[in-house]
N, C-alpha and C positions, 0 to 999 in steps of 0.2 A: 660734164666739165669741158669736152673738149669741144664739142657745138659754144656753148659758152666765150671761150675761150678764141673760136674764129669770131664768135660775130661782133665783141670788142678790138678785135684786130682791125676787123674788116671797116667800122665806123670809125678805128682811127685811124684808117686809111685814108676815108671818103673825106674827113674832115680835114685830114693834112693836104690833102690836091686841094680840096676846096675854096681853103686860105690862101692854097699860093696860086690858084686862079682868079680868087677875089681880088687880094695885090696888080694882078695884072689885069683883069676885067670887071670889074664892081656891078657895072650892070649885065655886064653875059652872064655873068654866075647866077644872079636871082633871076632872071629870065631862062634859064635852063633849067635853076632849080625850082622854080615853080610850073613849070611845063612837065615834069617828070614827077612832081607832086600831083599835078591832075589826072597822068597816066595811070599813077598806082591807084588813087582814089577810083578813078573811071574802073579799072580794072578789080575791085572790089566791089562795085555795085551790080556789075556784070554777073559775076559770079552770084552775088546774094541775089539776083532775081533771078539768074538758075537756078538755084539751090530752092527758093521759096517758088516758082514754078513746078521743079517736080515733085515738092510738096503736097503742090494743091493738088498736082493731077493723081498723086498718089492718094490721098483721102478721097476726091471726085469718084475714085474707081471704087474704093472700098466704098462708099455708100452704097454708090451704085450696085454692087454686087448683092450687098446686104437687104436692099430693096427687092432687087430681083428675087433672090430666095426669099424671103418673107411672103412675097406674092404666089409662090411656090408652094409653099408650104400651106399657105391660105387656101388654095384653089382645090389641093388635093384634101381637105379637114373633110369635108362630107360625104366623101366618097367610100367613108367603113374600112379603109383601110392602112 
């Protein structure tokens, strides 16, 4: 509840500067606020192509390992032991 309870605070924050910076700037304020909308977005796609990079390369490894032992396992079958 109390997470809750800042982040209502904090948006009616943003929102009340925002109006009385609109009044005073109409086109700063959408130029700001859409410049800071690209940040966060940019800033989101960053991270999901980290997050889906060390994905891949974490399966890439498991196969790989999985191949190697298979191979392993294969070479040593005829050997009676």
């Amino acid at each position: 509840m109390p997470t809750f309870c800042t982040i209502v605070s904090s948006i009616s924050l943003m929102v009340f500067l925002g109006l009385i910076a609109f009044d005073a700037s109409p086109v700063g304020v959408i130029v700001i606020g859409i410049l800071v909308g690209l940040v966060m977005a940019l800033q989101v796609i960053v991270y999901g192509m980290y997050k889906f990079a060390a994905f891949s390369l974490r399966v890439w490894r498991a196969g790989a390992t999985s191949t190697v032992n298979a191979v392993k396992r294969f070479r040593g079958f005829g050997r009676g032991g």
